[in-house]
C-alpha positions in Angstrom: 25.0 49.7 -12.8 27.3 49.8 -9.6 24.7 48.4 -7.3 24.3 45.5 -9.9 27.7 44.9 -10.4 28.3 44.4 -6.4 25.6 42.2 -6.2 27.5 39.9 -8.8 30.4 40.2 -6.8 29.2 39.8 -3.4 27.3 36.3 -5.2 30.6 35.1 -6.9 32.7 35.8 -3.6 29.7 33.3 -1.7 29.7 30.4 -4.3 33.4 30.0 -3.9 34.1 31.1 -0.4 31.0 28.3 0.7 31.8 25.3 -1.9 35.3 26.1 -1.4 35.7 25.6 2.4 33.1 23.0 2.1 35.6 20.6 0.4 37.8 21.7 3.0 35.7 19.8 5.2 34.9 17.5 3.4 38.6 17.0 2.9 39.6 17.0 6.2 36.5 15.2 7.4 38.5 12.2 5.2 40.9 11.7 6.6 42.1 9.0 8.2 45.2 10.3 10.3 43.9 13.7 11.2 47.1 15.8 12.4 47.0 19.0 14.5 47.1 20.8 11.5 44.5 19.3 9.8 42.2 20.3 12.9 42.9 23.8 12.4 42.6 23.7 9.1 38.8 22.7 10.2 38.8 25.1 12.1 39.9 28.0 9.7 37.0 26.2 7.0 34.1 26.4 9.3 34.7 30.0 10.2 35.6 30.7 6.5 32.1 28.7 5.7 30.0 30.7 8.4 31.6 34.2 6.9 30.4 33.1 3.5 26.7 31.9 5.2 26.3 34.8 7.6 27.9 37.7 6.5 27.9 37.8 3.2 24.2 36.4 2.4 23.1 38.9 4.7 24.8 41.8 2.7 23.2 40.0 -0.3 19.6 39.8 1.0 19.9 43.7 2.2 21.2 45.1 -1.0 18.2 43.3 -2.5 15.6 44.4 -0.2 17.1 48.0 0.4 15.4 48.1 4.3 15.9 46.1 6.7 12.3 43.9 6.8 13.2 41.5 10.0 12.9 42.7 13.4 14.9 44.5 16.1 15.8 41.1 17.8 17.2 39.3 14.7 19.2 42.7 13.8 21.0 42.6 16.7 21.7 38.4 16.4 22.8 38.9 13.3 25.1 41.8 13.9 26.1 39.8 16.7 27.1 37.0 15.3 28.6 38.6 12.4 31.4 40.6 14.6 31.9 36.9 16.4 33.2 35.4 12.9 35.3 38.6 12.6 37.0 38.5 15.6 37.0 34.3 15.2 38.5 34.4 11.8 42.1 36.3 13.4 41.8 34.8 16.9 41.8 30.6 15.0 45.1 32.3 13.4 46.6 33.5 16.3 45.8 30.0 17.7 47.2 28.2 14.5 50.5 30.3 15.5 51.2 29.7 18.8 51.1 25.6 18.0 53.7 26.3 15.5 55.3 27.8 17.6 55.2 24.7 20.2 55.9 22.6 17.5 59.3 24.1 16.4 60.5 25.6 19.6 59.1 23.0 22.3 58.6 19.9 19.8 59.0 17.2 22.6 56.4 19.1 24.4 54.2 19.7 21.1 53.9 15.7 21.1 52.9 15.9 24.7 50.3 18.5 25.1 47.7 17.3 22.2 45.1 19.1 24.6 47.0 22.7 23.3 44.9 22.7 20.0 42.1 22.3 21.6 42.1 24.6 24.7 43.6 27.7 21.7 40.6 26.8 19.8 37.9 27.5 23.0 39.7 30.2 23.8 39.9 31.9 20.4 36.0 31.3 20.1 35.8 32.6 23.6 37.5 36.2 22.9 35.0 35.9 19.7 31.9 35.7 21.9 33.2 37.9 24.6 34.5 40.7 22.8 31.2 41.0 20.6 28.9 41.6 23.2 28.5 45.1 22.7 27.1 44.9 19.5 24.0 43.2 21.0 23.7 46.7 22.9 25.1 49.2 20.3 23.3 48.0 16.9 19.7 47.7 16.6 16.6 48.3 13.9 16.7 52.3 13.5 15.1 54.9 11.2 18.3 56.8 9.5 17.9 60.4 8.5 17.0 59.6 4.9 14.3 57.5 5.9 15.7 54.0 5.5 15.1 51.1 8.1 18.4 49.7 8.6 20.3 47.5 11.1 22.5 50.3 11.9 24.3 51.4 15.2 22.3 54.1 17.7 25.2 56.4 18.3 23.9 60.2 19.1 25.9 61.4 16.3 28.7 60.0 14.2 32.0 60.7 16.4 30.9 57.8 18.4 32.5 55.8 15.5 36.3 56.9 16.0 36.6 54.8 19.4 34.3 52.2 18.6 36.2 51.2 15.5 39.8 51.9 16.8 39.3 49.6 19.0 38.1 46.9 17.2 41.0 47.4 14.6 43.2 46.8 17.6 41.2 43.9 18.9 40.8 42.2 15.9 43.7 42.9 13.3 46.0 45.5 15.1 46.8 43.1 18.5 46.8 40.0 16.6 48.6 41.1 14.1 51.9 41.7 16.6 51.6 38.7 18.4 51.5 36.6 15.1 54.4 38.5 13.7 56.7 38.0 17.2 55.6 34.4 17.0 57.1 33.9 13.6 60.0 36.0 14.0 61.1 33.5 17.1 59.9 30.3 14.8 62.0 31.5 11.9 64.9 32.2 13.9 65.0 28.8 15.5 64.6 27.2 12.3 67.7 29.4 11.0 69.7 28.5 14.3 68.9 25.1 14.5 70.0 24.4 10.7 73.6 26.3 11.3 74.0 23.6 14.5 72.8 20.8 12.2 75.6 21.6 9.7 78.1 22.1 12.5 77.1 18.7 13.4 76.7 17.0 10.6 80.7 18.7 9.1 82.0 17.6 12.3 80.9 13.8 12.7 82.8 11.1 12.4 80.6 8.3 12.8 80.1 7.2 9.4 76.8 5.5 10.0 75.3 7.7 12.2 76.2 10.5 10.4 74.2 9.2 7.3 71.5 8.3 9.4 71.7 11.9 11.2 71.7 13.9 7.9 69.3 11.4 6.1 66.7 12.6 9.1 67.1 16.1 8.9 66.8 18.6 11.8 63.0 19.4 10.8 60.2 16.9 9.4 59.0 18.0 5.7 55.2 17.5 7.2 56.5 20.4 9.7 57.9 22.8 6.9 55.1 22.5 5.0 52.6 22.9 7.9 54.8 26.3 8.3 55.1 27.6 4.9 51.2 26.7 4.5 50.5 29.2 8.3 52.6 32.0 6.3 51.0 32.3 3.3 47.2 31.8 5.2 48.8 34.8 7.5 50.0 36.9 4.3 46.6 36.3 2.8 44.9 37.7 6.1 47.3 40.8 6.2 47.0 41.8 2.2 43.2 41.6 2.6 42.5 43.0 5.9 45.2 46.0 6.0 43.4 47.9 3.7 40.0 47.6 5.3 41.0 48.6 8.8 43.8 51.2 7.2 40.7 52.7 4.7 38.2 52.6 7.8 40.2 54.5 10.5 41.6 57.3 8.1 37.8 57.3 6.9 36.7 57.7 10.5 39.7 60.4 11.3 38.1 62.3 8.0 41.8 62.2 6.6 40.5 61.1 3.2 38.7 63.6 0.4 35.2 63.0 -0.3 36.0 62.0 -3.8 34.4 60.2 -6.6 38.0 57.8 -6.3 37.6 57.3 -2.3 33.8 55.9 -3.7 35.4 53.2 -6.1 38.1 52.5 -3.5 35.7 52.0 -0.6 33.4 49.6 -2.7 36.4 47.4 -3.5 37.8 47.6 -0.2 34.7 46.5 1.7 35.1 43.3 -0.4 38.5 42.4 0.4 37.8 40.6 4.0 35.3 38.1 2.2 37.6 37.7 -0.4 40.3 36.5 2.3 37.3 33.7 3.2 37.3 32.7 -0.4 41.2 32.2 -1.0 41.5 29.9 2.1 40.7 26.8 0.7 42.3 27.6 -3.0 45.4 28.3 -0.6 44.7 24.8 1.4 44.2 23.0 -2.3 47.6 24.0 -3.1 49.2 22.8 -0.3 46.7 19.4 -0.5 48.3 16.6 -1.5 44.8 14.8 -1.6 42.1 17.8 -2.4 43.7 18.7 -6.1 44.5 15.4 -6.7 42.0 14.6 -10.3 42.4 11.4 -9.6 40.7 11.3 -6.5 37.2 10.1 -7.7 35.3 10.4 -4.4 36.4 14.4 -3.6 36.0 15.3 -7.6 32.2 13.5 -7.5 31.5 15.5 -3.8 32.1 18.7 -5.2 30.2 18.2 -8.4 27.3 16.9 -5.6 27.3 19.5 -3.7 28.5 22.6 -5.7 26.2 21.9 -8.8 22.6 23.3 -7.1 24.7 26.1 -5.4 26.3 27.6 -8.9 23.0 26.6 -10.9 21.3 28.7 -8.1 23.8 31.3 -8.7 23.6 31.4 -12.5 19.6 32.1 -11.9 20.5 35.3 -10.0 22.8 36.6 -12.4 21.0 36.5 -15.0 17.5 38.1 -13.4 20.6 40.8 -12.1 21.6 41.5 -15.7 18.0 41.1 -17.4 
C-alpha cells in the first residue's frame, strides 16, 4: 500500500541520513588539523543528524500510531524544535557562504578573524531559535474535524495558512536563497578577475625565478577551490530539494493546483525531498573526503560497521513486520 510504502521510505531516508552524517562526525571529529571548513562541515552534520533524529522519527512514529498519543506540551516542543532545524539547516549555509566569501575576497582578513566562523554559527542558530517561536504558540494537541488527535496548528479556518507559510518560505529558503546567490556571484567573479590579472602577470614577468615561483604558487590554494566547489554543490543540493517543496506548498496554499489523483503522488514525493537533502550531505562530503572514502582507512571503515550495524539490523526488523 501507499501508507506502507512511505513508511519504507521515511525509514530508508533515517538509516542513511543518521549513519551518514554520523561518520561525518566521526570524520571530522578525527582530525587532527581541523580547518574552517571542516567546522562547518560539523556544523552542517549535526543539523543534518538532528533532522534525521527529530523530524523524521517523529513522522515515523505518527504514521505508525495514526494520533497523536503524547501531550499538548511535547507537541508543541517538538513542533518547535522541528521548525528550529529547518530554519538552522539554510541559516549554517548562509553562514558557510559568507566565510567563503571572506576567504576569497578578504583572504588576509579571513586568516585574521578566526572568531567569524564562530560568531556566523551563533547567529545562524540564533535566527533558528528566534524565528521559531511562534510555533510554540500556533501548534498544539487539537481534535481535527475527522476526529483525529493531531499535533496540528489552531488556525480558525485554513486561510490562516497563506501568510503563515509565505513567510516562512521567505525566511527560510526565499531570503537565503538571494543572499547565497549574490555571495557567489561576487566570489566567482573575483576568482574570474583575479586569474585574468594572474596571467597578465605571470605573461609579463621577467624575473625568471620569481616567475616560476609566482606561477608554481598559483593565485588560489587547491584546499580553497575545493572548499568552494564542495559549498556549490552542498548549495545546489539544498536548491534541487527544497524548491519544489516551498514552490508545491505556496501554489498549494494559493489553491493554484487541481485536486487531482497526480497532485496526490506529487505531494507525497515532494514532502520527502527536504529529508532527502539531509541524507545526500554526507554522500556529497565523502566525495569530496580525501580521508572518509578512503577503504584503506581501517579505523573509519570498522566505526561505521560499529555503529551502523544495530541501526540497519533495527531497520531490516521494521521492514519486514511493514511488508508481512
Amino acid at each position: 500500500s501507499l501508507q506502507t510504502e512511505q513508511l519504507v521510505t521515511l525509514w530508508i531516508l533515517f538509516v542513511i541520513t543518521v549513519v551518514g552524517n554520523s561518520i561525518v562526525l566521526l570524520s571530522t571529529w578525527r582530525r587532527k588539523r581541523k580547518s574552517r571548513m571542516t567546522f562547518f562541515v560539523t556544523q552542517l552534520a549535526i543539523t543534518d543528524c538532528f533532522t534525521g533524529l527529530i523530524n523524521i522519527m517523529t513522522d515515523i512514529i505518527w504514521r505508525f500510531t495514526g494520533d497523536f498519543m503524547a501531550p499538548d506540551l511535547v507537541c508543541r516542543i517538538v513542533r518547535y524544535l522541528q521548525v528550529v532545524l529547518l530554519y538552522a539547516s539554510t541559516y549554517v549555509l548562509v553562514s558557510l557562504s559568507i566565510d567563503r566569501y571572506h576567504a576569497i575576497v578578504y583572504p588576509m582578513k579571513f586568516f585574521q578573524g578566526e572568531r567569524q566562523a564562530k560568531i556566523l554559527i551563533v547567529v545562524a542558530w540564533g535566527l533558528a531559535f528566534l524565528f521559531s517561536i511562534p510555533t510554540l504558540i500556533i501548534f498544539g494537541k487539537r481534535q481535527l474535524s475527522n476526529g483525529e488527535v493531531q499535533c496540528w496548528a489552531a488556525w480558525p479556518d485554513d486561510s490562516y495558512w497563506i501568510p503563515y507559510m509565505t513567510t516562512v518560505a521567505f525566511l527560510v529558503y526565499f531570503i537565503p536563497l538571494i543572499i547565497i546567490s549574490v555571495i557567489y556571484f561576487i566570489v566567482i567573479r573575483t576568482i574570474w578577475v583575479k586569474s585574468k590579472a594572474h596571467a597578465v602577470i605571470v605573461s609579463n614577468c621577467s624575473d625568471g625565478k620569481f616567475c616560476a615561483s609566482y606561477t608554481h604558487r598559483g593565485l588560489i590554494s587547491k584546499a580553497k577551490i575545493k572548499a568552494i566547489k564542495y559549498s556549490v554543490v552542498i548549495i545546489l543540493a539544498f536548491v534541487l530539494c527544497w524548491s519544489p517543496y516551498f514552490l508545491f506548498d505556496i501554489l498549494d496554499n494559493f489553491s493554484v493546483l487541481p485536486e487531482t489523483k497526480e497532485r496526490f503522488y506529487a505531494a507525497v514525493i515532494i514532502q520527502n525531498l527536504p529529508s532527502l537533502n539531509s541524507a545526500i550531505n554526507p554522500i556529497i562530503y565523502c566525495v569530496f573526503s580525501n580521508t572518509l572514502c578512503d577503504v584503506s582507512n581501517r579505523t573509519i571503515a570498522e566505526d561505521f560497521r560499529r555503529y551502523s550495524y544495530p541501526i540497519l539490523k533495527s531497520f531490516l526488523f521494521c521492514i519486514y513486520d511493514l511488508c508481512s
